[in-house]
N, CA and C atoms as a LAMMPS dump frame, in Angstrom:
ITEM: TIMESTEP
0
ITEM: NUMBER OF ATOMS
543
ITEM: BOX BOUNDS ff ff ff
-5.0000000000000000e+02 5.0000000000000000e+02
-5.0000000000000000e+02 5.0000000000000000e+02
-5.0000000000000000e+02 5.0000000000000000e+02
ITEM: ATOMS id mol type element x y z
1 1 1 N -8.504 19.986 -11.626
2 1 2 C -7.401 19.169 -11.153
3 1 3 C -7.576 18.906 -9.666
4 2 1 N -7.342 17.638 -9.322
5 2 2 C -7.563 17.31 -8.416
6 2 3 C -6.018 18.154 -7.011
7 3 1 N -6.976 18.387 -5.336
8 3 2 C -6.072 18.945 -4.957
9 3 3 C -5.257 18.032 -4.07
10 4 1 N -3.779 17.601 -4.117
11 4 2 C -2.844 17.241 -3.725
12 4 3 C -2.403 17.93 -2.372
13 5 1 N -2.96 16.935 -1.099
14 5 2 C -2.838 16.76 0.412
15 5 3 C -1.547 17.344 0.438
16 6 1 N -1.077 18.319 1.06
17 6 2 C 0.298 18.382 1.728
18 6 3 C 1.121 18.143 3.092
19 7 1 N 1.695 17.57 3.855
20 7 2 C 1.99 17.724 4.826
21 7 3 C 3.132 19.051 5.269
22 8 1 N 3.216 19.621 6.601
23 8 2 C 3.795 20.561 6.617
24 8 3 C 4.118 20.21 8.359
25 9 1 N 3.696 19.208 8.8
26 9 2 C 3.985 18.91 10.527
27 9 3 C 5.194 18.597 10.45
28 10 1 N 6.417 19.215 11.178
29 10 2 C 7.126 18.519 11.597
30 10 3 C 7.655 17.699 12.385
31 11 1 N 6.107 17.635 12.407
32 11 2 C 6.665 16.101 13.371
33 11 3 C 6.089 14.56 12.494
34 12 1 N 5.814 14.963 11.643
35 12 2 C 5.759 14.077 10.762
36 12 3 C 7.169 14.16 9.707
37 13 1 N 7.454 12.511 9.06
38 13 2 C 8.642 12.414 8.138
39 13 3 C 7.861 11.31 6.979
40 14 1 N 9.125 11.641 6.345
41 14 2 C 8.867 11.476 5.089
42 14 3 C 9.784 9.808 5.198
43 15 1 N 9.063 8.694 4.926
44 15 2 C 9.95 7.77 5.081
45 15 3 C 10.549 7.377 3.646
46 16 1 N 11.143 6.416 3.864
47 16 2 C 11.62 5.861 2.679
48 16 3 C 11.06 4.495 2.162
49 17 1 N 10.684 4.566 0.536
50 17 2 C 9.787 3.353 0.083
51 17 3 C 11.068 2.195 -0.453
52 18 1 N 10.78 1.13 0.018
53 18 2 C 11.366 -0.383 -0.648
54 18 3 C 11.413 -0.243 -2.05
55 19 1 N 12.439 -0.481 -2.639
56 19 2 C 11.538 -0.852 -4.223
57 19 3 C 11.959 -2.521 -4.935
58 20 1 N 11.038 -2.933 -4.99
59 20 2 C 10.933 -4.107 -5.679
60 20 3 C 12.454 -4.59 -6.86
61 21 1 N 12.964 -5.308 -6.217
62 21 2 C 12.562 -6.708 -6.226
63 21 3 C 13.591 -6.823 -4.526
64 22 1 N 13.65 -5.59 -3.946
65 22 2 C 14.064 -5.608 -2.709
66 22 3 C 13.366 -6.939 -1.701
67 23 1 N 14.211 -7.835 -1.106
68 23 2 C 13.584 -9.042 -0.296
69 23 3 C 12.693 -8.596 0.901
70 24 1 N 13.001 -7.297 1.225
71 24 2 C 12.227 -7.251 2.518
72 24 3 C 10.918 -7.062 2.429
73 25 1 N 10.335 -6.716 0.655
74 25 2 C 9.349 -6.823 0.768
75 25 3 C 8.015 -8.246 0.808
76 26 1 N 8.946 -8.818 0.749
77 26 2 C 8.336 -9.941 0.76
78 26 3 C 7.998 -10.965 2.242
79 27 1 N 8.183 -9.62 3.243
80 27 2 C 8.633 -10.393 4.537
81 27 3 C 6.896 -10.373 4.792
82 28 1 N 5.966 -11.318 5.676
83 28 2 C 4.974 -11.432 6.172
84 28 3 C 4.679 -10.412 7.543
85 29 1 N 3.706 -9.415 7.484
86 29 2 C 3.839 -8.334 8.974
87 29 3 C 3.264 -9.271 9.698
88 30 1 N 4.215 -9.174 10.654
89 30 2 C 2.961 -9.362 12.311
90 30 3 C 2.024 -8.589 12.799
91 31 1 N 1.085 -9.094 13.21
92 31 2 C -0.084 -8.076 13.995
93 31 3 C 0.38 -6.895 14.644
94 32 1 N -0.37 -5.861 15.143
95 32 2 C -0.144 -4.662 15.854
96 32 3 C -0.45 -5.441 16.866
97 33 1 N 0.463 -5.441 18.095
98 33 2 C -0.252 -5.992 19.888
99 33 3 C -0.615 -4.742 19.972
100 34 1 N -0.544 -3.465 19.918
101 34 2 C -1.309 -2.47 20.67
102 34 3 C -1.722 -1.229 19.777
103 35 1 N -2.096 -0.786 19.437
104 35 2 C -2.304 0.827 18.987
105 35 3 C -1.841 1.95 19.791
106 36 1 N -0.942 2.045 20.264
107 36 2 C -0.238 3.539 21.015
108 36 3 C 0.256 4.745 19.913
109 37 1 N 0.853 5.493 20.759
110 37 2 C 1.686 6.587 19.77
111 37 3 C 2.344 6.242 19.196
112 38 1 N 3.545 4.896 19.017
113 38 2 C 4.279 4.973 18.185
114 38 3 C 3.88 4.419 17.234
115 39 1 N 2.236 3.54 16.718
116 39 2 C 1.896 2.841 15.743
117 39 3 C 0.954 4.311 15.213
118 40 1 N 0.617 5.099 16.413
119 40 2 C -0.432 6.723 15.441
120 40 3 C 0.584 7.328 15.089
121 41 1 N 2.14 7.962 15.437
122 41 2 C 2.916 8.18 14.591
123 41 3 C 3.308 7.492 13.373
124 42 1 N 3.603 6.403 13.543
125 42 2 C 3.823 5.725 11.965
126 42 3 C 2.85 5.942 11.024
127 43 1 N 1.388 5.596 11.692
128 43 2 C 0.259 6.102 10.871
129 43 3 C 0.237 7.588 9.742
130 44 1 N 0.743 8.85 11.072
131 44 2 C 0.723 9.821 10.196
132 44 3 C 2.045 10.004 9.11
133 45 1 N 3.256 9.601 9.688
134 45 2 C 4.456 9.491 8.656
135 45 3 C 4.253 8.543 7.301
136 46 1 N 3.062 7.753 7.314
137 46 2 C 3.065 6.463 6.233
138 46 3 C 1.986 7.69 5.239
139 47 1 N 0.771 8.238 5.964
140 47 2 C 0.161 9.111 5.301
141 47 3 C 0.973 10.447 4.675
142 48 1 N 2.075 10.857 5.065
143 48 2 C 3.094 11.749 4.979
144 48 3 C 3.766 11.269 3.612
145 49 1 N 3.888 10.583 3.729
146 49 2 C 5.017 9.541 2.578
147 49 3 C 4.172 9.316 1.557
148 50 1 N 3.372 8.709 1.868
149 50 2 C 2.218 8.272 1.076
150 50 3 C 1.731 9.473 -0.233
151 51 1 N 1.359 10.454 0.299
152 51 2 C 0.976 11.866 -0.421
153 51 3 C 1.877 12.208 -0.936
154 52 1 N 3.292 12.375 -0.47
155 52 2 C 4.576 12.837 -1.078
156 52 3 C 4.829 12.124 -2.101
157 53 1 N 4.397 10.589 -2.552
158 53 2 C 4.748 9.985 -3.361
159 53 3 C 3.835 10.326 -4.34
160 54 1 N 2.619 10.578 -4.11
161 54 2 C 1.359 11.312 -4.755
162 54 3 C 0.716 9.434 -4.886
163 55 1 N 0.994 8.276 -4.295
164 55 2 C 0.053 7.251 -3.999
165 55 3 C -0.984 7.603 -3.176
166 56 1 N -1.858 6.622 -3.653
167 56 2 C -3.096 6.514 -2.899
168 56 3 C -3.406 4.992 -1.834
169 57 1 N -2.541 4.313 -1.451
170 57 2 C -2.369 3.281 -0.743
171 57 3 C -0.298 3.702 -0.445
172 58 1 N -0.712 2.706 1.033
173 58 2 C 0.828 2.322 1.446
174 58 3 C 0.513 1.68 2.466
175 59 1 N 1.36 0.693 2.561
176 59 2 C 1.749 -0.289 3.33
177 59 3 C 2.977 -0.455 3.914
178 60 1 N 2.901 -0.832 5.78
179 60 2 C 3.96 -0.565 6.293
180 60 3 C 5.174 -0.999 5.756
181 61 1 N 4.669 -2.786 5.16
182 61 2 C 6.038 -3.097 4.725
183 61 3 C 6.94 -2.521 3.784
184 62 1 N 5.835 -1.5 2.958
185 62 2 C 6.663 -0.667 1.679
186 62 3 C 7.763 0.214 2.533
187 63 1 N 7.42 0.766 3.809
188 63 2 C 8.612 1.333 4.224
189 63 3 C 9.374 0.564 5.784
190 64 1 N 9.113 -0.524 5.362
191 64 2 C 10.238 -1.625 5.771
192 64 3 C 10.039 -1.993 7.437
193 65 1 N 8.61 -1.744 7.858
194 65 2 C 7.888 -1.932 8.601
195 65 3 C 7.16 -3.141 8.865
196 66 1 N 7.35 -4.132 9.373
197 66 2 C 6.46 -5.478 9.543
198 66 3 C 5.411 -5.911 10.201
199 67 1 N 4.77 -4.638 9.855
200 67 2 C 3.325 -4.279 11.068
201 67 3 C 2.153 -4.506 10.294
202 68 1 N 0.785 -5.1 10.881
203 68 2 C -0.267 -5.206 10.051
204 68 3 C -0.859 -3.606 9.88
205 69 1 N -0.412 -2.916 8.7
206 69 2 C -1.121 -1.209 9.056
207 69 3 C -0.854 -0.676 7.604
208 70 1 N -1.396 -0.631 7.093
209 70 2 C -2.156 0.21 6.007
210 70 3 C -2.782 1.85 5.778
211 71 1 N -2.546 2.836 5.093
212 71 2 C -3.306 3.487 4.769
213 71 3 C -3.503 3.95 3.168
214 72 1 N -4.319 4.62 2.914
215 72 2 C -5.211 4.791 2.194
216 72 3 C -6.047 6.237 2.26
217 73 1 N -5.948 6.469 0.78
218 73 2 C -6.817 7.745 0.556
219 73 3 C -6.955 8.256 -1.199
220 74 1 N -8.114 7.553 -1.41
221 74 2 C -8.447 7.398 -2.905
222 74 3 C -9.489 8.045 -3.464
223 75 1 N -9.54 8.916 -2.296
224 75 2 C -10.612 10.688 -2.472
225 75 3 C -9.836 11.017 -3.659
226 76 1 N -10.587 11.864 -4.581
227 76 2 C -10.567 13.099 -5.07
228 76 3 C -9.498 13.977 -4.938
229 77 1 N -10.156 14.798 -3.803
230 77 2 C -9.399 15.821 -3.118
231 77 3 C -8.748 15.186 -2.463
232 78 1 N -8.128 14.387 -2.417
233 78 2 C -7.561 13.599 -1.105
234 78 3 C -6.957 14.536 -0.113
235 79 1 N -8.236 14.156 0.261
236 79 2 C -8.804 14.688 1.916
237 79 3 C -9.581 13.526 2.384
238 80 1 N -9.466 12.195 2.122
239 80 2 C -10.761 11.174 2.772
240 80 3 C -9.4 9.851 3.185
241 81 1 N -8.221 10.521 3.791
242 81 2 C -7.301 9.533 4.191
243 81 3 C -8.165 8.325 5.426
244 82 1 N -7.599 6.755 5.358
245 82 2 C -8.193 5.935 6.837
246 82 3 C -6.952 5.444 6.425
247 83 1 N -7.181 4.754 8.02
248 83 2 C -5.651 3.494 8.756
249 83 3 C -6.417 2.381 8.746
250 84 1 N -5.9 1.269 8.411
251 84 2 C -6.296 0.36 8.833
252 84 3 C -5.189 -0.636 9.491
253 85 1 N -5.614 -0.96 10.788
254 85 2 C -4.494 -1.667 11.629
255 85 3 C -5.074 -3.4 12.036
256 86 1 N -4.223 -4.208 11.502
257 86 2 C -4.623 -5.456 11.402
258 86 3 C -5.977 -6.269 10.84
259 87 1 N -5.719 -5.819 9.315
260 87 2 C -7.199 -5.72 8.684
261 87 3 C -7.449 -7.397 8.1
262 88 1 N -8.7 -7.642 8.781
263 88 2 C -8.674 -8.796 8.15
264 88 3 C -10.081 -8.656 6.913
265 89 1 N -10.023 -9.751 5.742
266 89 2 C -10.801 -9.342 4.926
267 89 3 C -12 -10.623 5.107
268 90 1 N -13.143 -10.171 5.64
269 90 2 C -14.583 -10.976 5.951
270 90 3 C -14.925 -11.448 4.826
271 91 1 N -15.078 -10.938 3.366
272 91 2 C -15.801 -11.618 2.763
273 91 3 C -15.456 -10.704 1.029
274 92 1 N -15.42 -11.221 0.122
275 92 2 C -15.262 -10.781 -1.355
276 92 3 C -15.795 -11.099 -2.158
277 93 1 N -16.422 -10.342 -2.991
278 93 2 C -17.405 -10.697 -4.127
279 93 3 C -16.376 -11.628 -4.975
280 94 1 N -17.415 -12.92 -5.697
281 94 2 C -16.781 -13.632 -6.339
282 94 3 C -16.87 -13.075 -7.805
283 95 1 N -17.489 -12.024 -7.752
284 95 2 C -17.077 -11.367 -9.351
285 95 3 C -15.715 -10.029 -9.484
286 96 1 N -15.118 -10.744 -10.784
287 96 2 C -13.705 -9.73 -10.028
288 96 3 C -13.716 -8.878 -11.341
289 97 1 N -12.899 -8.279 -11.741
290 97 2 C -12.249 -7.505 -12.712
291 97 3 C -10.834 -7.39 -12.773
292 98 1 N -10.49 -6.97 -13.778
293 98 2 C -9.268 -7.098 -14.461
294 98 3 C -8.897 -5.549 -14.456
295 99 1 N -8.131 -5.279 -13.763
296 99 2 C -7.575 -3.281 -13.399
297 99 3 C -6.038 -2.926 -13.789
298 100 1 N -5.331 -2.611 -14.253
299 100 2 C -4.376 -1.618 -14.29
300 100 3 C -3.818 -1.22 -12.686
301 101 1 N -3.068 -1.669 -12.545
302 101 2 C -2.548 -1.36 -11.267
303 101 3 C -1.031 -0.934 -11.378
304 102 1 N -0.117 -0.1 -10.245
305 102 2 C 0.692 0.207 -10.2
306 102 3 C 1.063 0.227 -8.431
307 103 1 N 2.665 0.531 -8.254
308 103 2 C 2.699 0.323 -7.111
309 103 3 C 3.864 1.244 -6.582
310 104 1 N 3.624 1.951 -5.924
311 104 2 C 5.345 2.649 -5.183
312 104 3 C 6.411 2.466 -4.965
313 105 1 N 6.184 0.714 -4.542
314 105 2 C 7.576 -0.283 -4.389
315 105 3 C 7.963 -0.442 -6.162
316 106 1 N 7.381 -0.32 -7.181
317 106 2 C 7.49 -0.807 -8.388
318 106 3 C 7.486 0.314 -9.17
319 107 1 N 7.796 1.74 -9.143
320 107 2 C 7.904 2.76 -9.944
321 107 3 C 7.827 2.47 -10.953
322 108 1 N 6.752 3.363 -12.184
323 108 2 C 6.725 3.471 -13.411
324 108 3 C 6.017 1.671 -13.832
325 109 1 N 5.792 0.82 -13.935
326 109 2 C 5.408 -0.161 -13.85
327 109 3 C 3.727 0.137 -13.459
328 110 1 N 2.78 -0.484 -14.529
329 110 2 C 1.274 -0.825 -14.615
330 110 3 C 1.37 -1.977 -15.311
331 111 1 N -0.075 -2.657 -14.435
332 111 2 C -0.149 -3.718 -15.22
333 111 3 C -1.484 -4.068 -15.121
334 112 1 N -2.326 -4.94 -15.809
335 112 2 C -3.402 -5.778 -15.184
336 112 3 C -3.409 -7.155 -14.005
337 113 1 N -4.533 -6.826 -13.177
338 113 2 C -4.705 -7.701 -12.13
339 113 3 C -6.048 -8.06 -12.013
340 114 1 N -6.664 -9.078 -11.915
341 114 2 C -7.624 -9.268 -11.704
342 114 3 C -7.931 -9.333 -10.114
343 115 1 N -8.744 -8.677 -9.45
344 115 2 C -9.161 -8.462 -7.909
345 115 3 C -10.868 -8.618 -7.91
346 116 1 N -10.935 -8.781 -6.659
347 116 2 C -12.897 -9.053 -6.501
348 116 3 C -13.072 -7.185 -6.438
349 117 1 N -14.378 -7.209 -6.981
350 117 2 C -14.846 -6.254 -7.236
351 117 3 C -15.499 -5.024 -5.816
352 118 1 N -15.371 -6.61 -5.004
353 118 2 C -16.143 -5.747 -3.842
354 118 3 C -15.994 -6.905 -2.719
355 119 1 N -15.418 -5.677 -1.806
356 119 2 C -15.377 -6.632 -0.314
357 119 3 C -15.484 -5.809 1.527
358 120 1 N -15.454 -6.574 2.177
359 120 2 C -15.634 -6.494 3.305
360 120 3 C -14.387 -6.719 4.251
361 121 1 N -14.114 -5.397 5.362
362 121 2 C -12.531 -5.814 5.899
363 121 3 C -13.234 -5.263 7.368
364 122 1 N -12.787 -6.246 8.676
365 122 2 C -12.791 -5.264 9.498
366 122 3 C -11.246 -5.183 10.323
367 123 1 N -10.87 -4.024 10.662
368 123 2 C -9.993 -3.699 11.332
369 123 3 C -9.659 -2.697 12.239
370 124 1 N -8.987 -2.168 12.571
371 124 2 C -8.845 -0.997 14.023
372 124 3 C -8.529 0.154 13.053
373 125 1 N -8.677 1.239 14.239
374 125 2 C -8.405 2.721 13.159
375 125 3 C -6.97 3.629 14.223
376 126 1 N -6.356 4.302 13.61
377 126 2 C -5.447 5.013 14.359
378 126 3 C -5.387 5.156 15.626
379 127 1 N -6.814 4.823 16.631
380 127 2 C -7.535 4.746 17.652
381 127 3 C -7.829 3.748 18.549
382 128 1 N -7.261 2.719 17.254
383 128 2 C -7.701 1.205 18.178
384 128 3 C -9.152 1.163 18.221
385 129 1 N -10.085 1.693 17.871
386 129 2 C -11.631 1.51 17.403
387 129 3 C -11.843 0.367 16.322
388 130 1 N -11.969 -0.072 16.695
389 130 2 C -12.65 -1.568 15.689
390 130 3 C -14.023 -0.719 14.389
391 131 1 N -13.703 -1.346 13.027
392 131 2 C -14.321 -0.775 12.154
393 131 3 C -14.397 -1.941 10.635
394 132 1 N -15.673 -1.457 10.601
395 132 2 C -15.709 -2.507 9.127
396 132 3 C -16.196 -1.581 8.429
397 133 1 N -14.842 -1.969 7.449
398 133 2 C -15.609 -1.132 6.017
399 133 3 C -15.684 -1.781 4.507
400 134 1 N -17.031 -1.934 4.034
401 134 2 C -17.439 -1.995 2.932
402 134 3 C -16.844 -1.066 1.575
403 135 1 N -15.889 -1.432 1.127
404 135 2 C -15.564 -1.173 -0.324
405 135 3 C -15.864 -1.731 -1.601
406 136 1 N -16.051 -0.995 -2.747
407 136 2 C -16.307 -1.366 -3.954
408 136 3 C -15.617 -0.745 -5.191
409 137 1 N -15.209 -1.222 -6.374
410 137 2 C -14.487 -0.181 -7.504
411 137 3 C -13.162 -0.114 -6.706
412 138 1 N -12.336 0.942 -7.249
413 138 2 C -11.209 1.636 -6.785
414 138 3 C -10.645 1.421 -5.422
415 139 1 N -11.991 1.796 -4.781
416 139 2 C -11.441 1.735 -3.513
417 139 3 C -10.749 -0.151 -2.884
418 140 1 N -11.783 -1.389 -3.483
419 140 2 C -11.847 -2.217 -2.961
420 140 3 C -10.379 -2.695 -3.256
421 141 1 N -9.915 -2.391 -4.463
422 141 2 C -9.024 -2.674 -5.132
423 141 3 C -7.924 -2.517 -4.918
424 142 1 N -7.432 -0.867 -3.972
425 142 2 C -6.62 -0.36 -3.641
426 142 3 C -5.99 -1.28 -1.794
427 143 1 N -7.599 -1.333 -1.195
428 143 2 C -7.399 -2.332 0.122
429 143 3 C -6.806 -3.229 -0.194
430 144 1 N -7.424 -4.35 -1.483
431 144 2 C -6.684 -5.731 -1.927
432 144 3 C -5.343 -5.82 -2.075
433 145 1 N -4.968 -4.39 -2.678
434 145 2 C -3.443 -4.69 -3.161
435 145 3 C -2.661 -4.03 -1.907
436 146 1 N -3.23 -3.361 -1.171
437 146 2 C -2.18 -3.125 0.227
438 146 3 C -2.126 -4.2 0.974
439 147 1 N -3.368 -5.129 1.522
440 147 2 C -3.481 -6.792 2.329
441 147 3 C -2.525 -6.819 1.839
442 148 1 N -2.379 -7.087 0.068
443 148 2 C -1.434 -8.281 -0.445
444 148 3 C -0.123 -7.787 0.535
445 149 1 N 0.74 -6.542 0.574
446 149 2 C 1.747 -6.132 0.896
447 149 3 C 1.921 -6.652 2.302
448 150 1 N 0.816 -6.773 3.152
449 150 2 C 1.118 -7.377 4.343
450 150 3 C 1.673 -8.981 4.364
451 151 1 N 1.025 -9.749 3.271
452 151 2 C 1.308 -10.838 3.095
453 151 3 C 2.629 -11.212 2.379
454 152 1 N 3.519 -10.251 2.171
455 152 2 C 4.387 -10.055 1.499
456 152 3 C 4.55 -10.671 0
457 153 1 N 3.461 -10.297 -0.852
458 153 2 C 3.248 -9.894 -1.865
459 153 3 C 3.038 -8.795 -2.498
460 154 1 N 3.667 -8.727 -3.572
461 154 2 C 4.018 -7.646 -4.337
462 154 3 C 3.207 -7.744 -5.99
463 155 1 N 2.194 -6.886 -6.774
464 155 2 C 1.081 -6.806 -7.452
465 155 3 C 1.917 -7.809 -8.458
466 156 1 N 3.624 -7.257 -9.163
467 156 2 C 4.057 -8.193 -10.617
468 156 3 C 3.654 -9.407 -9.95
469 157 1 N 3.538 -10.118 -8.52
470 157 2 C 3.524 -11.735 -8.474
471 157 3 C 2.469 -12.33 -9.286
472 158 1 N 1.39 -11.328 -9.187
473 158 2 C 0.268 -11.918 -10.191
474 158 3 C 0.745 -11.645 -11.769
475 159 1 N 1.469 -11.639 -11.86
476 159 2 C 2.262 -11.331 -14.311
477 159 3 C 2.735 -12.685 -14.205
478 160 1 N 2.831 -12.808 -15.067
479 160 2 C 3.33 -14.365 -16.108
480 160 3 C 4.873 -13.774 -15.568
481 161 1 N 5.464 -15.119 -15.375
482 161 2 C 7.146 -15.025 -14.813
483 161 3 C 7.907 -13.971 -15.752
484 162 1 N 7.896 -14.498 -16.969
485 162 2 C 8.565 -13.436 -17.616
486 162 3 C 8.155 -12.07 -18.085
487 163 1 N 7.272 -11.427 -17.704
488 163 2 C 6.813 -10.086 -17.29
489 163 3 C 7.86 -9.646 -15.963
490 164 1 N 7.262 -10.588 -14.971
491 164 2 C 8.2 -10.499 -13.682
492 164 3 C 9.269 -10.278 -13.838
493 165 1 N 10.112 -11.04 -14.801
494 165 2 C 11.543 -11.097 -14.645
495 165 3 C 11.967 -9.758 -15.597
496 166 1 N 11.548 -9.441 -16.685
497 166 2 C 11.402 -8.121 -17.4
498 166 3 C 11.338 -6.892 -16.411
499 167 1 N 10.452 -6.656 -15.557
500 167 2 C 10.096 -5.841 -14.832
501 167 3 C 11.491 -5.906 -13.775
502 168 1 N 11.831 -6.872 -12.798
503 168 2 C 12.883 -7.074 -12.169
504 168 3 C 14.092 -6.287 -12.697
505 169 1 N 14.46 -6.888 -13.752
506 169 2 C 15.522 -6.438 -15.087
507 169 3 C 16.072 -5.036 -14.635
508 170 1 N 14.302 -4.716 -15.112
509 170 2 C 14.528 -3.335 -15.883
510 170 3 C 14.825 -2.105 -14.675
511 171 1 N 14.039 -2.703 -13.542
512 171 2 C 14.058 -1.916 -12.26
513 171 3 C 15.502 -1.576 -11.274
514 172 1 N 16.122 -3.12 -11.457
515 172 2 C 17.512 -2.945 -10.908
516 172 3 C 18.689 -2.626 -11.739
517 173 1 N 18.609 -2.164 -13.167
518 173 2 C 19.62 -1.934 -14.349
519 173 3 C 18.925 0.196 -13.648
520 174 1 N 18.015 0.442 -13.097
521 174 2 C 17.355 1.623 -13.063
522 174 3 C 17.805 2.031 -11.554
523 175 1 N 18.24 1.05 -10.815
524 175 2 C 18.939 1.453 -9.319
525 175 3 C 20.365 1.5 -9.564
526 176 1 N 21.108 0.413 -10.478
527 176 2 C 22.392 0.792 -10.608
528 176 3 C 22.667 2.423 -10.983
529 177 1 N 22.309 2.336 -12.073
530 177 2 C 22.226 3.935 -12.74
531 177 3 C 22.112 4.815 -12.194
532 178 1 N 20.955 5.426 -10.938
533 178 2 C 20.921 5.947 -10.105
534 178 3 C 21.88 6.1 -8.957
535 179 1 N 22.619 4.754 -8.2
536 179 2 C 23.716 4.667 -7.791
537 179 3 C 24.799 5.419 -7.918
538 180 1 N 24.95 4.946 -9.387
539 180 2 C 26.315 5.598 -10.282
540 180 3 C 26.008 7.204 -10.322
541 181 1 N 24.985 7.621 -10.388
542 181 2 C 24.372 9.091 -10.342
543 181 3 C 25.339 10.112 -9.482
């Protein structure tokens, strides 16, 4: 069994995730102007959150953040966490596949998506170090569908409407309930 990252800093928090069909996720992030402490704190609180949710991607906007910043950690042991801060994507194989995807903003919800199989992103690291990284499989897949979140897209946009609207349905009849809880 794979071993599950814990956080224990307190100076790290645990934020809170959007959940779909919430509007803010659909808002477009603006660039990072700088990499300081308060974008390497968010960094480690998004990785904080991130693990707690037991995901392997998050995106700022999932916790209601409108920043270009991403992380990721689709190790194993997840122990192989990166940031990526204002990632742009250079180049994507035009052969894609069709994956099973799921999303944090979208609890309990998988579906198929077709994504390129393999691509190229460069962007800054917790550090403001400029970095390109080559992904393929899993990993490339997991980058694709966090971009999307910057662009304020959300994975159901790619389902046939009425999947969408099913999924919608079923998600906010699942927040009332909880409410009423």
């Amino acid at each position: 069994m794979a071993k599950i990252t814990t956080f224990t800093d307190p100076a790290m928090s645990i934020l809170p995730i959007l959940c779909y069909p919430d509007p803010r996720l659909h808002t477009v992030a603006k660039p990072v102007a700088k990499v300081d402490d308060r974008i390497r704190q968010l960094v480690q609180d998004m990785y904080a959150t991130m693990y707690d949710a037991q995901g392997v991607g998050l995106a700022a906007t999932q916790v209601n953040v409108h920043e270009r910043v991403v992380v990721v950690d689709v190790s194993e042991g997840r122990d192989e966490p990166f940031a990526l801060i204002n990632p742009e994507l250079l180049w994507a194989s035009e052969e894609t596949q069709l994956g099973e995807e799921g999303c944090l903003s979208v609890p309990g919800i998988y579906d198929g998506v077709e994504r390129s199989t393999a691509i190229k992103v460069k962007a800054l690291d917790e550090n403001g170090n400029e970095r390109i990284i080559e992904a393929e499989g899993f990993k490339a897949i997991c980058i694709q569908h966090e971009m999307d979140h910057l662009m304020g897209k959300v994975f159901v946009e790619y389902l046939s409407p009425l999947k969408r609207n099913r999924i919608k349905t079923k998600l906010l009849k699942q927040q009332k309930q909880a409410e009423r809880a």
